[in-house]
C-alpha positions in Angstrom: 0.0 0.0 0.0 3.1 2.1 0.3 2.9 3.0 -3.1 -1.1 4.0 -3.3 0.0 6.2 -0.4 2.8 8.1 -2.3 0.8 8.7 -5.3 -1.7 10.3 -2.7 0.8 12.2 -1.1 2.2 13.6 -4.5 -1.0 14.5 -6.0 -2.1 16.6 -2.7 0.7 18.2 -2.6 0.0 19.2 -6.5 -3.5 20.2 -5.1 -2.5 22.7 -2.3 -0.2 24.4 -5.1 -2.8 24.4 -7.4 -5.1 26.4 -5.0 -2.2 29.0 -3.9 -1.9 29.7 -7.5 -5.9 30.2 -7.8 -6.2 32.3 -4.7 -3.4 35.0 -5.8 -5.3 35.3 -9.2 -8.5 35.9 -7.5 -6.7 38.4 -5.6 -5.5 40.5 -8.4 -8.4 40.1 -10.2 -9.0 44.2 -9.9 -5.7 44.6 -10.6 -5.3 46.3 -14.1 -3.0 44.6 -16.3 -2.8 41.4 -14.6 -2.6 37.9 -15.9 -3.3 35.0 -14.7 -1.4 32.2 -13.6 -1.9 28.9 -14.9 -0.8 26.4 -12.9 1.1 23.3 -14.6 2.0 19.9 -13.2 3.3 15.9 -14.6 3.3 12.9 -13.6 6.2 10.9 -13.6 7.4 7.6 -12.4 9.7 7.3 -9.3 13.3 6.4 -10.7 14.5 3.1 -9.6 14.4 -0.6 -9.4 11.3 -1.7 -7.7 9.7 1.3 -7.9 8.0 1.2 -11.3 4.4 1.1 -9.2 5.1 4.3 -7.5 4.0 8.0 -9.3 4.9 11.6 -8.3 3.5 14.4 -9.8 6.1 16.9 -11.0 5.6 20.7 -10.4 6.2 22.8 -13.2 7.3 26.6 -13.6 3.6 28.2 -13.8 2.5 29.6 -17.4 0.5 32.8 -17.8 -2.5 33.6 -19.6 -2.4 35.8 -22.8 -6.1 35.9 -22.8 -6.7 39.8 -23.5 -8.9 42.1 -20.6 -11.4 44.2 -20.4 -10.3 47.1 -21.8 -11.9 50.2 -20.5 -11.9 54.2 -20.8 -10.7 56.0 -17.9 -9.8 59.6 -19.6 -6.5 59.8 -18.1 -3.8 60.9 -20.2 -1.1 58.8 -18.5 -3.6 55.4 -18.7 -2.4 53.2 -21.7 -3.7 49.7 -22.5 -2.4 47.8 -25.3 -4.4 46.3 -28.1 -4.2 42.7 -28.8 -0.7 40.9 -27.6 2.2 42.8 -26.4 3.8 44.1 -23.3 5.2 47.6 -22.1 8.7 47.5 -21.0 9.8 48.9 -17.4 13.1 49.0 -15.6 14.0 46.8 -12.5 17.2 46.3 -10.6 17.8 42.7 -13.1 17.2 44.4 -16.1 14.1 44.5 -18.2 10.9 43.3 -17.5 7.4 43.4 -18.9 3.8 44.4 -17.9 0.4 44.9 -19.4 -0.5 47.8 -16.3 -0.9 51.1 -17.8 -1.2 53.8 -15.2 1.8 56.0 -16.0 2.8 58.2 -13.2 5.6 61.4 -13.9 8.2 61.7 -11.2 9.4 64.8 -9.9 12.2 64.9 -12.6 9.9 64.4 -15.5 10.8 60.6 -15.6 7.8 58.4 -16.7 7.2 55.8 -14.4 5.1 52.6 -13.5 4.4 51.3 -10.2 7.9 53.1 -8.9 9.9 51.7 -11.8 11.1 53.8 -15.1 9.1 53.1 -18.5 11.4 52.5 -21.3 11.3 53.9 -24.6 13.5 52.5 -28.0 16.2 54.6 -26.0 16.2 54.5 -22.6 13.9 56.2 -20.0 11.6 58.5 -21.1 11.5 62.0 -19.5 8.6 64.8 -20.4 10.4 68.0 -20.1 7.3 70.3 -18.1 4.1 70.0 -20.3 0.4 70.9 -20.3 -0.8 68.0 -21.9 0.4 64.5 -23.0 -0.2 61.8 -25.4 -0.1 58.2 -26.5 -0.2 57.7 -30.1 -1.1 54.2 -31.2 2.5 53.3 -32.3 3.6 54.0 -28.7 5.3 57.3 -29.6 4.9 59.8 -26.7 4.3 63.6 -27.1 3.9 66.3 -25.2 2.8 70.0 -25.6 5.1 72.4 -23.7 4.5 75.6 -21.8 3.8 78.4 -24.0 3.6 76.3 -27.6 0.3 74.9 -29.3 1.9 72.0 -30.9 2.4 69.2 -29.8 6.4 67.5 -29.5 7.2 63.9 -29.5 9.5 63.2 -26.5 10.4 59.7 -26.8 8.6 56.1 -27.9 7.7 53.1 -26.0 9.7 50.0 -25.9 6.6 47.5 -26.3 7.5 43.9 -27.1 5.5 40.9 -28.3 7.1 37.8 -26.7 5.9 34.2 -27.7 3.1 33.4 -25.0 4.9 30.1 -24.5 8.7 31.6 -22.8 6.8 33.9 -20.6 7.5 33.6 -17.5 6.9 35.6 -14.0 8.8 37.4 -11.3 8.3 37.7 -7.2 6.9 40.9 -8.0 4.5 39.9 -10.8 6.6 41.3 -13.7 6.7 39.2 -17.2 10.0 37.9 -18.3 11.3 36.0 -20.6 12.2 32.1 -20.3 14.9 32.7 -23.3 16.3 36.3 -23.6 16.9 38.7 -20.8 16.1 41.4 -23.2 13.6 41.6 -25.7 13.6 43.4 -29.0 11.2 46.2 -29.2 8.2 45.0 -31.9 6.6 48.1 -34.3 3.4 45.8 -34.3 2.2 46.0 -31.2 -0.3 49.1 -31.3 -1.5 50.5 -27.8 -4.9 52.9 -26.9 -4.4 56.2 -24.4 -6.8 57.4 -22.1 -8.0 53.1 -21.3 -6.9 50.7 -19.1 -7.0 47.1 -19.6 -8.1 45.2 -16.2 -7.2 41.9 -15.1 -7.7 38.7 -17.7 -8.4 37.1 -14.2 -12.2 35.5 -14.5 -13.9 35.5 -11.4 -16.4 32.7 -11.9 -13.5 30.3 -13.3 -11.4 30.7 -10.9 -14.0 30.1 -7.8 -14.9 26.6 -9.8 -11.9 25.6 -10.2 -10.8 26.6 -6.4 -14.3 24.8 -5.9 -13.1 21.6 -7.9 -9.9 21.7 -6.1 -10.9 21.4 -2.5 -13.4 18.4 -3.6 -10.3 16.6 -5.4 -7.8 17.7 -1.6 -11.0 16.2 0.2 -11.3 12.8 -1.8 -7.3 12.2 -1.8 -7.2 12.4 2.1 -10.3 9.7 1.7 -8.1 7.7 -0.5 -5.4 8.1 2.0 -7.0 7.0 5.2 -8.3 4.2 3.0 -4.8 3.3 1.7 -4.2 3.1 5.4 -7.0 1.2 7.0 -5.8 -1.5 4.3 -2.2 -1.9 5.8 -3.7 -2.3 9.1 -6.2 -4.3 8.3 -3.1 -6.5 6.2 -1.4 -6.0 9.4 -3.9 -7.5 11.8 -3.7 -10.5 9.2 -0.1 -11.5 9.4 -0.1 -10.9 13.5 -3.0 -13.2 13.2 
């Protein structure tokens, strides 16, 4: 029974990951930009002479939905969702990393930032020198019209990038990298919408079923494992008999 027991075992312990990674997307599910986690597990058999009855399910690196948000009109000039696939591109103390949240902020210096990070452009940082008004075009080109002029001045582009859904990975901090490169090449087809916001891909309903469906399947492995272990006594009782 030894072996019906660690196949128990290995699958609950796949279960209690599975709902961790269900509960933090419900819990960014107002968060804009967000995307889901998708949790992703094998089975393999235990290595080893003797052992060919035994299975262990094998945690994988979690993937992360592409599916595209709600995207909604907020009016703010510094909100920018993207259209379709793509990701903005932000500096971090590692290097690059990527992000579908919009809500610009402008630091004291003129630096455009997200979520206390700088925004980077096809050359660096971007800085808006002081402005009355800003703008996203579509292309991810940023302008600005100064103090005292009525037309507008591009200041800089975006860096947005278009990794395969497939390498994506994600940080501690919920940032997108990449599996493969540590730095992405910017991609002119990604297009982008000011004054929106895209919320989170995060469904709601899905992920309370599937939470839902998870604490039923936690519930019938501990079943299966006080089972597993009524039947070694049981055996027990035999052979003392």
């Amino acid at each position: 029974m030894d072996a019906l027991i660690y196949t128990i075992m290995s699958g609950a312990n796949r279960t209690l990951k599975a709902q961790q990674v269900r509960a933090n997307n419900l819990a960014n599910a107002d968060t804009p930009g967000f995307r889901a986690d998708i949790e992703v597990a094998s089975s393999q058999v235990v290595p080893g002479y003797g052992y060919d009855a035994r299975h262990m399910t094998v945690l994988q690196p979690s993937a992360v939905s592409v599916k595209q948000g709600v995207i909604a009109q907020t009016g703010r000039e510094l909100d920018v969702a993207i259209q379709g696939e793509g990701f903005f591109t932000v500096a971090t103390a590692g290097g690059e990393a990527y992000t579908r949240g919009g809500q610009f902020d402008v630091a004291a210096d003129g630096t455009l930032m997200l979520g206390g990070r700088q925004v980077l452009g096809d050359g660096g940082a971007i800085v808006l020198p002081a402005h009355r008004q800003v703008q996203v075009a579509a292309d991810g080109t940023v302008s600005v019209l100064p103090a005292g002029s009525e037309a507008m001045q591009a200041v800089g582009r975006l860096k947005l990038v278009k990794p395969a859904p497939e390498e994506l990975s994600k940080t501690s901090d919920g940032l997108i990298v990449s599996r493969l490169e540590p730095t992405l090449a910017a991609d002119d087809t990604v297009r982008v919408q000011g004054g929106h916001l895209e919320r989170s891909n995060v469904s709601a309903v899905e992920e309370m079923i599937a939470s839902m469906t998870l604490n039923r399947s936690f519930e019938m492995q501990l079943k299966m494992f006080n089972a597993a272990n009524d039947m070694v006594e049981a055996g027990n009782r035999l052979v003392r008999g």
